[in-house]
Structure formats: C-alpha cells, structure tokens
C-alpha positions in Angstrom: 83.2 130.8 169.9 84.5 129.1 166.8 82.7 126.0 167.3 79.3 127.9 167.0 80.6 129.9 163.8 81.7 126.7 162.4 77.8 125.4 162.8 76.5 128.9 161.4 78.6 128.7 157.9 76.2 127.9 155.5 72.4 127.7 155.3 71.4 125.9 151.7 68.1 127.2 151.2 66.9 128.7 148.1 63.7 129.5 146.1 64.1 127.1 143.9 64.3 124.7 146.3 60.2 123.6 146.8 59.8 121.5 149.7 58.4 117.8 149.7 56.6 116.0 151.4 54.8 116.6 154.9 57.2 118.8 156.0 55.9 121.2 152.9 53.7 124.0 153.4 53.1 126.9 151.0 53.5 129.3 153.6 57.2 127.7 154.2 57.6 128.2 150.6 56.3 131.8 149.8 58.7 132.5 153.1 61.7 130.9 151.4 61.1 132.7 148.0 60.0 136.1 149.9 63.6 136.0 151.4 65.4 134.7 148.4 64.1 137.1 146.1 64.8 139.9 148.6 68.5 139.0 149.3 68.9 138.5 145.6 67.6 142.1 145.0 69.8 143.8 147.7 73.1 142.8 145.2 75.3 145.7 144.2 78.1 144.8 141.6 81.4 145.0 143.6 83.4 146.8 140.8 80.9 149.4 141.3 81.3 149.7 145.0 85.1 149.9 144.3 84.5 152.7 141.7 82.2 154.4 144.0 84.1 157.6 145.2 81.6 157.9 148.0 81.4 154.2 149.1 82.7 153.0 152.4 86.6 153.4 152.7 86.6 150.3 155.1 84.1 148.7 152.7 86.1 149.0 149.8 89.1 147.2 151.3 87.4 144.4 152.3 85.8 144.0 149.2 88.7 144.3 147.6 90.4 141.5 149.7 87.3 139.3 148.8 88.2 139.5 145.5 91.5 138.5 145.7 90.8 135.7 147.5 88.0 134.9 145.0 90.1 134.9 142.0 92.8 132.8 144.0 90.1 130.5 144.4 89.7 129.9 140.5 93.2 129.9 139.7 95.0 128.6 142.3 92.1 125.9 144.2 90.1 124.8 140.8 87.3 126.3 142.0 84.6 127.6 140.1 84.3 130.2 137.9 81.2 132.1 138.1 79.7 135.5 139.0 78.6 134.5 142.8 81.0 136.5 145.3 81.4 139.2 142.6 78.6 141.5 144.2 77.7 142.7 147.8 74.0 142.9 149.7 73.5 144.1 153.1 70.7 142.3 154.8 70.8 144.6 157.8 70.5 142.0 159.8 73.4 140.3 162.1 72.5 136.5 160.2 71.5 135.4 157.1 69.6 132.5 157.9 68.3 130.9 161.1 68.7 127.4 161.0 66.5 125.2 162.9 67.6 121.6 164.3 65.2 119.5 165.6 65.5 115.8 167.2 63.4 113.4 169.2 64.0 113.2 173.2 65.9 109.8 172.9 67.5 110.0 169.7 70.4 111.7 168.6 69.5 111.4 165.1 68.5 114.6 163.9 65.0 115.4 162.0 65.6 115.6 158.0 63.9 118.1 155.9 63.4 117.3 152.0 64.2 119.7 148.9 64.1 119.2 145.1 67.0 120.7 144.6 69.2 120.8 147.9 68.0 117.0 149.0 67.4 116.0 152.5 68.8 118.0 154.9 69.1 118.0 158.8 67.8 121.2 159.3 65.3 123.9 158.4 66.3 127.7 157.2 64.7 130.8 157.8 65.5 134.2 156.8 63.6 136.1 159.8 64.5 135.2 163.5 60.9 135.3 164.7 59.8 132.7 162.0 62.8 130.3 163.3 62.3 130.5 166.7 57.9 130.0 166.0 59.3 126.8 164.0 61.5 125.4 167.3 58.6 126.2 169.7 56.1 124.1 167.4 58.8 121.4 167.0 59.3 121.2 170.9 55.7 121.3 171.3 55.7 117.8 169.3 58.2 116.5 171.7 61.3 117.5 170.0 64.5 119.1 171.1 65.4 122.0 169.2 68.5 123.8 168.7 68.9 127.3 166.4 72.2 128.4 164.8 72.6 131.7 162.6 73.9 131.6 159.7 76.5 133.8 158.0 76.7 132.6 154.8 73.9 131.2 152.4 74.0 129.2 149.2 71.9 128.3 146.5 73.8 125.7 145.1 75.0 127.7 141.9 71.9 128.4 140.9 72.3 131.8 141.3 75.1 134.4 141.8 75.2 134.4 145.7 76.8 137.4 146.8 79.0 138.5 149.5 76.7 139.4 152.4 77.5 142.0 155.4 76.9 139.0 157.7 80.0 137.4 156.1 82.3 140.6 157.0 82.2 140.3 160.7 85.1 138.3 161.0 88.7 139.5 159.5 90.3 139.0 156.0 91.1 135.5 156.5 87.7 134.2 157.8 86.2 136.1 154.9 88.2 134.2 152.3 87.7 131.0 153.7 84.0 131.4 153.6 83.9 132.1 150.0 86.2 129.2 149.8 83.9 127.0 151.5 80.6 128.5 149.7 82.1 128.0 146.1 83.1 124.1 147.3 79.7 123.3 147.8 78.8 124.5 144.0 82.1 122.2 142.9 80.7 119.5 144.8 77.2 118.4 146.3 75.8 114.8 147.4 72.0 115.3 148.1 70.7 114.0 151.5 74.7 113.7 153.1 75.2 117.1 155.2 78.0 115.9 156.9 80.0 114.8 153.8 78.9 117.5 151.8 80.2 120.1 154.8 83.5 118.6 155.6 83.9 118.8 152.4 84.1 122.0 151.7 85.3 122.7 155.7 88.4 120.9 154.2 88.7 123.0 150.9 88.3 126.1 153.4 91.0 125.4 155.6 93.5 124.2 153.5 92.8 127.2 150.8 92.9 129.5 153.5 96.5 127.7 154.6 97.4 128.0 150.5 96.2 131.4 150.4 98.4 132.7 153.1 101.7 131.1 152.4 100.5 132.9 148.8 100.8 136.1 150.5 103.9 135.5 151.9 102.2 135.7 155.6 103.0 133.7 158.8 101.1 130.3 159.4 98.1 131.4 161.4 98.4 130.6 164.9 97.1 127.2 165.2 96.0 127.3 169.0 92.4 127.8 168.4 92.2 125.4 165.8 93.7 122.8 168.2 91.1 123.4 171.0 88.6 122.5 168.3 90.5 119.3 167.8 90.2 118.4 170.9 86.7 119.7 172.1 85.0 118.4 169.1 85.4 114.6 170.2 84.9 115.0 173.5 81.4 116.6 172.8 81.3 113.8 169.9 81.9 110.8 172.6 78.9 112.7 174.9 76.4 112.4 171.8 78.2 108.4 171.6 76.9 107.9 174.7 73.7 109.3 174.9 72.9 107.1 171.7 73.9 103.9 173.3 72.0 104.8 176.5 69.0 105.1 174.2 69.1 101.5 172.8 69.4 99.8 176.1 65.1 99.9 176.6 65.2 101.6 179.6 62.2 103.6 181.1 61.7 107.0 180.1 62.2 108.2 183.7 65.3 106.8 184.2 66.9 107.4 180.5 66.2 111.1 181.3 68.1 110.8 184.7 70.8 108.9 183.1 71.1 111.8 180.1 71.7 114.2 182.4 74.1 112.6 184.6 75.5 112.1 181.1 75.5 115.7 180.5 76.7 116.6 183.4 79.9 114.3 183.4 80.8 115.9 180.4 80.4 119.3 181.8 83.0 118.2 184.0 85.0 116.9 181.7 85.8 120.2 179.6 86.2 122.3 182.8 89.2 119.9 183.4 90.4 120.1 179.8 90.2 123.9 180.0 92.2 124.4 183.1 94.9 121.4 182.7 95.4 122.0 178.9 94.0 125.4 177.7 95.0 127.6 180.1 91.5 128.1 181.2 90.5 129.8 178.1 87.4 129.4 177.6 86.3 129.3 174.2 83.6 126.9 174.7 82.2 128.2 177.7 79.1 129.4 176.7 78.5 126.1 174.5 78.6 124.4 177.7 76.8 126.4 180.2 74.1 126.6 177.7 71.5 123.8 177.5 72.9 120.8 175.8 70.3 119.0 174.5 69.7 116.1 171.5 69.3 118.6 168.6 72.4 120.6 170.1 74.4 117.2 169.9 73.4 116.4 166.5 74.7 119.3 164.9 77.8 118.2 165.9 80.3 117.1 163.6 78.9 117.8 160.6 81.4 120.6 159.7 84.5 119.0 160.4 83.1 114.9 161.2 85.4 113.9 157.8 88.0 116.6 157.4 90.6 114.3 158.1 89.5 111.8 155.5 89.9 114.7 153.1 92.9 115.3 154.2 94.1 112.2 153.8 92.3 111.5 150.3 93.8 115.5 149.5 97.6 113.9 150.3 97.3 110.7 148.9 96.4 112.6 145.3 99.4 114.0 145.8 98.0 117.2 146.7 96.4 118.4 143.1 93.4 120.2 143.4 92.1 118.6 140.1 92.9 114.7 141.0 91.1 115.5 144.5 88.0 116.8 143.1 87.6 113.9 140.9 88.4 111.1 143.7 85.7 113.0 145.5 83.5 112.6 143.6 84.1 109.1 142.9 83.0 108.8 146.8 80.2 111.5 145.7 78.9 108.7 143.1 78.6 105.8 146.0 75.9 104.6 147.9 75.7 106.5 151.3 76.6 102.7 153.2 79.6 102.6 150.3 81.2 106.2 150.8 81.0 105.6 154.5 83.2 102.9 154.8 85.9 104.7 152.6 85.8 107.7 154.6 86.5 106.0 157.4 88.9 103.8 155.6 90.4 107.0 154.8 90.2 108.2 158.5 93.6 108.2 160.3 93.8 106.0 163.2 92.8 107.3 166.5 96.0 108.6 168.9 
C-alpha cells in the first residue's frame, strides 16, 4: 500500500541524537547508540561489492542503479555531495526502524519527542520490533493511541555516511532512487521541530527528481494512476482527522465524543468504499489501511509526507524550476517562525478544486 510506504520512508534517529527532557532515559539512549553503531558497522563500500567477483549478480545491479541515481542527484538535483549512499549494510531485518506514534484519546495532535540534534519530533524510533511495540503498549497504558510504522530508510542528518540498506531494495529501481533522493533532501535541508515541512520537503525533491531522473533516461512517464488515488485518498482521510478535531473542542462528555468518533470513523469507512468502486475500479490499495483500526495516532501521521508538496511545487515553478533558486527560497521559509512559514505555505498552496 503506497500510503503506508510513504509513512515508513524515513526514521531520523541517530546516536548522536541524546534525548531531552522527560521523555529521556538512558536505556532509550544506549538502545539508540546500540543500533546506530551496529548499522554503521554492517557498511560495505559499494565499489567493492561491484568489484566483488563473487557478490550478488542481482545485487550488483541494483547497486549499480543506486549509484547512478546518486550521482544524478549531485549533478543534476544540487544535492549533496558526500559519501552517504556510497556503501551497502544488510540489517537482516525486513525494517530499519520502528517508529512509534503516540496521541491522546481526544486529540489529534500527535505526542512530540525531543532531540539535540534532530529537534522535536512526532514520533519515537526503534531499531528492534519488540522494543517498539513494549513502547506503544506503555504509551496505551497511559491512555494513549498508538500507531507503529516500519521504516525503510534511516537518516542521521549528515552526520554520518548513511548507507544504502537491504530494507531500501524491496521496491524496484525507481523507488530506490527516489529514496536516496529524499534521504539526501533532508541533509540539504532540515527545520528542527517541523516534521511535516521538513518531509514534504524532501517528498517533493523525491518525486520530482524521480520524474527528472526518468525523462533523463529517456523512459516513459511512470504511470500516474497510483499516484492519483493518493491524491485523492489522502484528503479524504485528511477531512476524517478535520473532523474528529473539531468534535473534540465542542466539550462534549467522554461517552458521547467516543460514540460520535466512531460514527465518524465509520462514515468515512463508507466513504472510501464508494470512492473505490465509482472511481478506482475497486482497486483497493487502501484496503487494509481502512479495515485496520483507525485510531488518533493513525490520523496524525497523516499528511506529514505529502501535507505541503503542492506548496513546493508551486514555490519549485515559480523559481522558475532551478534547483539552486529553490533550495534558497526554502530556506528562506526554513529561517521563519513556525506561525510565519505556515501562512506562506499555504499562501503558496493552490486553491482547492
């Protein structure tokens, strides 16, 4: 489901990223530099794979696509330059990360975590399944809604040389690129404490590199139809969460605000089943999204990928489309107030249909 993979991108997490405040513990922290360390230490130099007589034929060739698309990335997107995506680790594990999201029962405003180096963010990472899901069941024991996405990728931010991972190479050529796309974005560009602008962002820089990358190659446009379900599914889920966070200002009882959530829930539910069989064909790509429980934590991971994307486009065209001139009128935004560089993103927002 590409709304899922969309959530699982990128976990920003790294050693050097000591946690403050209550949320700190040192048993967090040893976990965090435990993992780090032992991703770091699984790097092998991809030239040496490549020159590796014995190495993985199929291995090789993705590798070799990855750094194609890496140096594309330098040259062509302004990207930069550095030695992360030049080596390979295999985690032997099917996710980097687990990331933990956390809200209360009537808020949709997720819980925020606190790092020296990667600011505030609206979730918590974990590089061991278990650890994540002990997290979510201590969370909901606190009264919280929890929700758990794996992630592919992971990021430190520049600090260090991240590598490719194996968790990165279960999707073709072209999902593969725009990962490394969207990784070395977030080392271009970072605002502490903004996930949402910080990942749509580099969700921008991903899709149009990866549209870049292709016409580069001389290959077809990639069939947009996926791509256009997101555009559509996205908001409906969006105006669900809209709901739900009016319903929980009007000072309701509990009793009924839970009653009223679900019916919420459950209207929606409704809702995509008719937007899958009038307009999609029934594909259902979302299906399992749906079905599953949808819950406050679930809802506020939405949008965070893709919530500005169109502002960057728009900010992307009106600089005339330079890579360069983009950057810095980004991070003109970057250099605002978060109540500033709201209203120009939505300024920059194109007016509903």
């Amino acid at each position: 489901m590409r709304l899922s993979s969309a959530f699982a991108r990128t976990s920003l997490i790294a050693a050097a990223a000591l946690p403050l405040g209550a949320c700190s513990t040192l048993g967090y922290y040893g976990h965090l530099a435990h993992g780090e360390i032992s991703l770091l230490a699984a790097r092998k130099p991809v030239a040496k794979i490549l020159g590796d007589p014995a190495a993985d034929a199929q291995l090789k060739a993705r590798l070799q696509s990855a750094q194609a698309a890496r140096e594309f990335a330098t040259e062509t997107l302004k990207l930069p330059r550095n030695r992360s995506y030049t080596s390979y680790a295999d985690l032997h594990r099917p996710y980097a990360t687990w990331n933990v999201f956390a809200a209360p029962e009537f808020s949709v405003e997720p819980v925020h975590h606190c790092f020296l180096i990667a600011g505030c963010l609206a979730y918590r990472g974990y590089f061991e399944k278990d650890k994540a899901e002990n997290a979510a069941a201590s969370l909901r024991a606190q009264g919280y809604e929890t929700w758990i996405g794996g992630s592919s990728a992971h990021s430190t931010l520049g600090w260090f040389a991240d590598p490719i991972l194996n968790t990165m190479l279960r999707g073709d050529d072209d999902a593969l690129a725009g990962t490394i796309f969207h990784e070395l974005a977030h080392q271009q560009l970072y605002v502490k404490g903004d996930t949402q602008f910080n990942e749509s962002f580099a969700t921008f820089v991903q899709r149009e590199g990866l549209r870049q990358w292709r016409s580069m190659r001389g290959l077809q446009a990639r069939d947009d139809s996926a791509q256009s379900r997101d555009t559509q599914f996205t908001p409906l889920a969006l105006a669900l969460r809209e709901r739900l966070r009016a319903l929980y200002t009007r000072g309701l009882t509990p009793a009924v605000m839970r009653e009223r959530k679900r019916e919420e829930i459950e209207n929606f539910r409704h809702d995509y089943a008719r937007l899958r069989d009038s307009q999609w064909g029934g594909r259902g790509d979302y299906d399992g999204w749906v079905s599953s429980e949808i819950n406050n934590a679930k809802l506020a991971a939405l949008g965070l990928y893709d919530g500005w994307v169109p502002a960057f486009t728009a900010l992307y065209d009106k600089e005339n489309r330079d890579w360069t001139k983009f950057y810095a009128a980004v991070r003109a935004l970057a250099h605002m107030n978060a109540a500033a560089r709201t209203r120009e993103l939505r300024h920059l927002m194109p007016a509903p249909h």
